[in-house]
C-alpha positions in Angstrom: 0.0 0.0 0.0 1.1 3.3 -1.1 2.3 6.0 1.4 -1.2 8.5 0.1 -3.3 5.5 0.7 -2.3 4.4 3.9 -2.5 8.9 4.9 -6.2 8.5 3.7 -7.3 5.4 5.4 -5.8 7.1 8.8 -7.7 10.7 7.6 -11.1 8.3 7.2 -10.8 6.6 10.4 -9.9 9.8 12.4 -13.2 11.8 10.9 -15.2 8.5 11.6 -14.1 8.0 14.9 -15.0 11.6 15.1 -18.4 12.2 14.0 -19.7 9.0 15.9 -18.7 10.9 19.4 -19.9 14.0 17.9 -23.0 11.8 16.9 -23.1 10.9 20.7 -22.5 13.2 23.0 -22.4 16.5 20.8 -19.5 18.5 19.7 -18.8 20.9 23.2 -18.7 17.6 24.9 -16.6 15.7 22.5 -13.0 15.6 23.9 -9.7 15.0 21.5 -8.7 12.5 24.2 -11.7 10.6 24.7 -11.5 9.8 20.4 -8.1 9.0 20.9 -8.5 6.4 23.9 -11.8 4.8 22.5 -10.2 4.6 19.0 -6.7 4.0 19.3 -5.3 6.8 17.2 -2.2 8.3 18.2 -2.9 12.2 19.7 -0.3 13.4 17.7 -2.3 12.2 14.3 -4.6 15.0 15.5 
């Protein structure tokens, strides 16, 4: 797998991971952390 396809596969993963907590508990409550813990993306991806 190329080097722009593996950078959009993490980009998708890190906006779905996103929107579902946004989907959940809003965006003022949605924390960077909590999306990194319950998704297992690196913080410094975001």
């Amino acid at each position: 797998m190329r080097q722009e396809e593996k950078t959009e596969l993490t980009r998708e993963r890190i906006l779905q991971a996103a929107m579902r907590e946004f989907g959940t508990n809003g965006y003022a409550a949605t924390k960077v952390n909590t999306i990194c813990c319950k998704y297992g993306i690196p913080k410094g991806l975001l």
